[in-house]
ROFI-648740 format. One line per field, with one value per atom (N, C-alpha, C): atom name; x, y, z; residue in one letter; residue number from 1. Coordinates in Angstrom, 3 decimals, padded with zeros to 6 digits, always signed. Layout:
BEGIN
atome <- (CA, ...)
x <- (X, ...)
y <- (Y, ...)
z <- (Z, ...)
residu <- (a, ...)
num <- (NUM, ...)
This chain:
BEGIN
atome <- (N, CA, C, N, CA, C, N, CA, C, N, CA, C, N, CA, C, N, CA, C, N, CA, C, N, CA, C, N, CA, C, N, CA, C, N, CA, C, N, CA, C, N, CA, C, N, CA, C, N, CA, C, N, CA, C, N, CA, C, N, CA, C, N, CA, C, N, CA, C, N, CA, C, N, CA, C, N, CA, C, N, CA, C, N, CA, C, N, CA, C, N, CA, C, N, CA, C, N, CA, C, N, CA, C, N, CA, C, N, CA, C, N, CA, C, N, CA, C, N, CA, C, N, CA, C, N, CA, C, N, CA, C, N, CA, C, N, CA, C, N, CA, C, N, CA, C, N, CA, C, N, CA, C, N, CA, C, N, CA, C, N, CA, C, N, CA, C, N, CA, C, N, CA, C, N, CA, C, N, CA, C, N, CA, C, N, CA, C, N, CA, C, N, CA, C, N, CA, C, N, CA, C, N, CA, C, N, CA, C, N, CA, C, N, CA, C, N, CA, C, N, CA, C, N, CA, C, N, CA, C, N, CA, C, N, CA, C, N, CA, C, N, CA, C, N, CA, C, N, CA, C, N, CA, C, N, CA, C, N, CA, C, N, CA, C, N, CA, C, N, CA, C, N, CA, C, N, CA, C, N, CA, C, N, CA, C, N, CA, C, N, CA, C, N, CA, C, N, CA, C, N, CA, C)
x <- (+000.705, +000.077, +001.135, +002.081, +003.759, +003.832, +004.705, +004.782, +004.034, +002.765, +001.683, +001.268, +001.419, +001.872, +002.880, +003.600, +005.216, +005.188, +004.748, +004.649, +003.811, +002.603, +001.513, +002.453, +003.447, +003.364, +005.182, +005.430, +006.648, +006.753, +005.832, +005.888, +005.863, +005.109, +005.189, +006.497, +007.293, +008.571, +009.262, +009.677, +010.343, +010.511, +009.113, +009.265, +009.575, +008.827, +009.600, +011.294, +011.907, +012.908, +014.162, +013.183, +013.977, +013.898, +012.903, +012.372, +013.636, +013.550, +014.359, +016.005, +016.300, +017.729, +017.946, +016.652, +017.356, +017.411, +016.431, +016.935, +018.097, +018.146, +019.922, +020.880, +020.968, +021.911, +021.850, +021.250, +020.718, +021.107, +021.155, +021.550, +022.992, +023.918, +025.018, +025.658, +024.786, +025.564, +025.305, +024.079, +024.137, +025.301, +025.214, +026.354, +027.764, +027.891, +029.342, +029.495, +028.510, +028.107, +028.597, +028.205, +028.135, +029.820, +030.506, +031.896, +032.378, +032.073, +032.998, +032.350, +031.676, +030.617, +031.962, +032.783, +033.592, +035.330, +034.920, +036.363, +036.458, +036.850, +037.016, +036.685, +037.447, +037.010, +035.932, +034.895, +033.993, +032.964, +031.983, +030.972, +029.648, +029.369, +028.554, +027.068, +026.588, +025.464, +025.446, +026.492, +026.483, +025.589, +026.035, +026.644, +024.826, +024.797, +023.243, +022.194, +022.670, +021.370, +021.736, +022.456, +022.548, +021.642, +021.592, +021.047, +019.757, +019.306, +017.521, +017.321, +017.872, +017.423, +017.540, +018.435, +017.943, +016.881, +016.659, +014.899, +013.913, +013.978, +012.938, +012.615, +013.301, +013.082, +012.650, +013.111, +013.275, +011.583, +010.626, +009.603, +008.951, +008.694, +007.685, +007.614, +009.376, +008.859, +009.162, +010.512, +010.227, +008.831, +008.025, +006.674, +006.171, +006.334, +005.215, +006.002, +006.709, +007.076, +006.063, +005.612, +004.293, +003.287, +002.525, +001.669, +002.719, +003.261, +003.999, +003.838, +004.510, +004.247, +003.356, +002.439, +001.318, +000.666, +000.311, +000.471, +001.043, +002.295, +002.799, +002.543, +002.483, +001.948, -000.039, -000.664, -001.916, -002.651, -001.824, -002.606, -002.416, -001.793, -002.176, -003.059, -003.203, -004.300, -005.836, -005.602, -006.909, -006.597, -005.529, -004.799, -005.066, -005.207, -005.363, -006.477, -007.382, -008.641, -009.426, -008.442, -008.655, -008.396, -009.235, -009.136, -009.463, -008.119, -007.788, -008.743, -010.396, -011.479, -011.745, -011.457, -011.928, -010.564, -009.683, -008.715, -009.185)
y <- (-001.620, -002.171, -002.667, -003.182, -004.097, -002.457, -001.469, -000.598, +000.388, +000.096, +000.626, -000.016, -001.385, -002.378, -002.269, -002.108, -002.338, -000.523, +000.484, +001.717, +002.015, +000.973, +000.824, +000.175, -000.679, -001.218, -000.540, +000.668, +001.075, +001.545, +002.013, +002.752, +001.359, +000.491, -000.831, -001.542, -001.716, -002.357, -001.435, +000.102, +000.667, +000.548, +000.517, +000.102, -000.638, -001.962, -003.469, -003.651, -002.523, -002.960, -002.132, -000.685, +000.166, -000.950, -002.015, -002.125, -003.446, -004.368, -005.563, -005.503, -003.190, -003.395, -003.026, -002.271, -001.783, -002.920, -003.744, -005.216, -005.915, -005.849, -006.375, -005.577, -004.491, -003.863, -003.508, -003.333, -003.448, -004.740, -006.124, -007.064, -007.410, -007.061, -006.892, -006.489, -004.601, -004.417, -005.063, -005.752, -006.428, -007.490, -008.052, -009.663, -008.733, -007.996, -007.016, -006.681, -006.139, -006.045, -007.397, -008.517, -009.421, -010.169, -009.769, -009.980, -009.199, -008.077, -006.577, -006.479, -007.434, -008.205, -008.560, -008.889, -009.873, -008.915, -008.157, -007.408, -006.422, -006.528, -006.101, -004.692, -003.591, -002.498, -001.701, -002.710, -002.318, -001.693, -000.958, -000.190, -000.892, -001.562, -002.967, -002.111, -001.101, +000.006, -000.156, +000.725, +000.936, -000.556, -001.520, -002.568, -003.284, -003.395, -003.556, -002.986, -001.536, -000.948, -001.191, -001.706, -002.035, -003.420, -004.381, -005.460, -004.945, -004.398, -004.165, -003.842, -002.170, -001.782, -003.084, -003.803, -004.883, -005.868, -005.940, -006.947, -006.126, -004.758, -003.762, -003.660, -003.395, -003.348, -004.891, -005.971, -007.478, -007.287, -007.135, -007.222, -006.756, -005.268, -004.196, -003.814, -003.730, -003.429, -004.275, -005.506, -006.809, -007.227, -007.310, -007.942, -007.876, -006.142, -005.092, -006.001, -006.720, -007.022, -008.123, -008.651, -009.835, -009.308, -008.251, -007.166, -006.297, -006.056, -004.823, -005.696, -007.031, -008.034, -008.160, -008.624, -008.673, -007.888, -006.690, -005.299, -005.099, -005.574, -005.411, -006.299, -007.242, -008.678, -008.391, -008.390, -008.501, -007.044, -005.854, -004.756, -003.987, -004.037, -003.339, -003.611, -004.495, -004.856, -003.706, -002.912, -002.417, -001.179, -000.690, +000.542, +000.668, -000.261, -000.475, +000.018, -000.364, -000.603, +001.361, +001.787, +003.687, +003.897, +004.948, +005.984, +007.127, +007.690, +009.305, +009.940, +009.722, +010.562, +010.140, +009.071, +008.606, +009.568, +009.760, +010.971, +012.234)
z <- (-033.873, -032.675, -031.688, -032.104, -031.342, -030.143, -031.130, -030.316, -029.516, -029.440, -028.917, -027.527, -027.776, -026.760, -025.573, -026.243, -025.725, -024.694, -025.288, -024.996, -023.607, -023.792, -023.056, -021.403, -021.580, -020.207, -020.022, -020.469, -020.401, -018.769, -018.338, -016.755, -015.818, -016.103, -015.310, -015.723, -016.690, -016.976, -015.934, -015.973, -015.531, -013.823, -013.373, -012.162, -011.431, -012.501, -012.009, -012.083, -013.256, -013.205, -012.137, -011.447, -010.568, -009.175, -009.172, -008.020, -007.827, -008.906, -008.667, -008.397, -009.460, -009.321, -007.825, -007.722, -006.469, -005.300, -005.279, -004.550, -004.288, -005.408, -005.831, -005.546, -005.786, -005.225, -003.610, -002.719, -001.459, -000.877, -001.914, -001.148, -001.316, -002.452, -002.490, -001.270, -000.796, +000.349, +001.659, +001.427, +002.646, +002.683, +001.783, +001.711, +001.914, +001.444, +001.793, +003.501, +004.472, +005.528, +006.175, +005.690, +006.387, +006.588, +005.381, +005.382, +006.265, +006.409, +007.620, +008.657, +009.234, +010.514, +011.464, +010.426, +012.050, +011.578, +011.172, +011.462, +013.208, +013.761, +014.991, +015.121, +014.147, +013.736, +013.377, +012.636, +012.125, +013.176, +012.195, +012.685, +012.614, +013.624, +013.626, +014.087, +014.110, +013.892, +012.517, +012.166, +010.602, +009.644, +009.766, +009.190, +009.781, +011.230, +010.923, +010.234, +010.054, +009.559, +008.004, +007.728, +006.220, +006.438, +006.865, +006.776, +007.017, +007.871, +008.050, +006.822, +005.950, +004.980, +004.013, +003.883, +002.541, +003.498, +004.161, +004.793, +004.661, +004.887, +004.850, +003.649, +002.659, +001.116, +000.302, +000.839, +000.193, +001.095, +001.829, +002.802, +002.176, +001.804, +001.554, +000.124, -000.690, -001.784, -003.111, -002.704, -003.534, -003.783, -002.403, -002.391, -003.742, -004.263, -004.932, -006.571, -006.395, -007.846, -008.922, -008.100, -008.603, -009.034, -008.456, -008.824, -010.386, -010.295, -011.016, -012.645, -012.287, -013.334, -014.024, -013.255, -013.388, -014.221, -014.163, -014.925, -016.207, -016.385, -016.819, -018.511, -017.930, -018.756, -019.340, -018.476, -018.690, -018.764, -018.230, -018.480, -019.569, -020.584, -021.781, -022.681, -022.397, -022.770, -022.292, -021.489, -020.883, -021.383, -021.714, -021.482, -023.472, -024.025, -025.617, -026.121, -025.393, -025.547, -025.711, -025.652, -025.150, -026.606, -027.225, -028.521, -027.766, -028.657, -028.895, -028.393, -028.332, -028.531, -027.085, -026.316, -025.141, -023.925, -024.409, -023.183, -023.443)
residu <- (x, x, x, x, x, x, x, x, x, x, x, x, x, x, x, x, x, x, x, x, x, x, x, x, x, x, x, x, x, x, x, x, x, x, x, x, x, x, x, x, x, x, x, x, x, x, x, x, x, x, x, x, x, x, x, x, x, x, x, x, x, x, x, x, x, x, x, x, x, x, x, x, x, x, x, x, x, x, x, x, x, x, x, x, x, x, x, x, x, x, x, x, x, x, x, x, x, x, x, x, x, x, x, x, x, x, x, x, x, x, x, x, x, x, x, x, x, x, x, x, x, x, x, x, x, x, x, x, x, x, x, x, x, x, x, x, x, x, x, x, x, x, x, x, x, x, x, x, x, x, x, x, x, x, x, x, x, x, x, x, x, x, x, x, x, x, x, x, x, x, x, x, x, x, x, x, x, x, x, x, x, x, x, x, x, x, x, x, x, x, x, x, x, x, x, x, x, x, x, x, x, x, x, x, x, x, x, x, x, x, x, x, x, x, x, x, x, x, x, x, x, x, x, x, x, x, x, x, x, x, x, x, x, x, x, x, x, x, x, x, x, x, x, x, x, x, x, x, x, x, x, x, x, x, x, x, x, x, x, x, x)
num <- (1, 1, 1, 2, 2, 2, 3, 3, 3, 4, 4, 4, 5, 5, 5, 6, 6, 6, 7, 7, 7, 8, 8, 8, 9, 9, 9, 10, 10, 10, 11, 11, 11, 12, 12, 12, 13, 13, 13, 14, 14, 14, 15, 15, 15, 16, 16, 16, 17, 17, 17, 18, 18, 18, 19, 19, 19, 20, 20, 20, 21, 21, 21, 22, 22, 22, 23, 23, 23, 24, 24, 24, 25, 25, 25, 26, 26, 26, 27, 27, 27, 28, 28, 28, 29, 29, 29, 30, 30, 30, 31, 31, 31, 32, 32, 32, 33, 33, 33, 34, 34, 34, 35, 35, 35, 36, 36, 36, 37, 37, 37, 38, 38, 38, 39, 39, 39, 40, 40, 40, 41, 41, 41, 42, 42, 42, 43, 43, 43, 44, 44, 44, 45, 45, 45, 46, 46, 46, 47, 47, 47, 48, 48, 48, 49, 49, 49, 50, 50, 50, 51, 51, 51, 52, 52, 52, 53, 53, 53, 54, 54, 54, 55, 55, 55, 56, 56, 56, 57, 57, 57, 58, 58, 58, 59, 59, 59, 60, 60, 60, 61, 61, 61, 62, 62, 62, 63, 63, 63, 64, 64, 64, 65, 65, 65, 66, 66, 66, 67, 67, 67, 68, 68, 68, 69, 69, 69, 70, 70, 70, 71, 71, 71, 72, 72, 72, 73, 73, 73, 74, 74, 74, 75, 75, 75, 76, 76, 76, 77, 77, 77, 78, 78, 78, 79, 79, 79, 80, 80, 80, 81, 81, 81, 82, 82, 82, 83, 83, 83, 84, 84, 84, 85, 85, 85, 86, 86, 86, 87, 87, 87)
């Protein structure tokens, strides 16, 4: 039953966890952006559109992580409840 469980919310772990790295890594390059902001040289286009994409992503698809949880935690429970004879 453990791994039947655990199996059950494998597509919701996976997502939550593409969704948070990719957060994190998105905001890395933003905080990197924000250091090569005041070099004279820099490509300050470039360097904004790195900052939108980590607000655009931290906005629209961080949001989706509370839900994903959510799911993740309380829906195998629904997903259990299915025999072989019921797919």
């Amino acid at each position: 039953m453990q791994l039947t469980a655990v199996l059950a919310g494998a597509t919701q772990f996976l997502d939550l966890l593409g969704t948070v790295v990719g957060g994190w890594l998105l905001g890395k390059n933003a905080a990197k952006a924000a250091e090569l902001m005041a070099e004279n040289d820099a490509d300050k286009i470039l360097l904004q559109g790195k900052f939108l994409s980590a607000r655009y992503f931290a906005n629209y698809q961080l949001a989706c992580c509370a839900s994903l949880k959510s799911s993740l935690f309380d829906g195998s429970d629904t997903i259990l409840r299915f025999d072989a004879e019921m797919l």
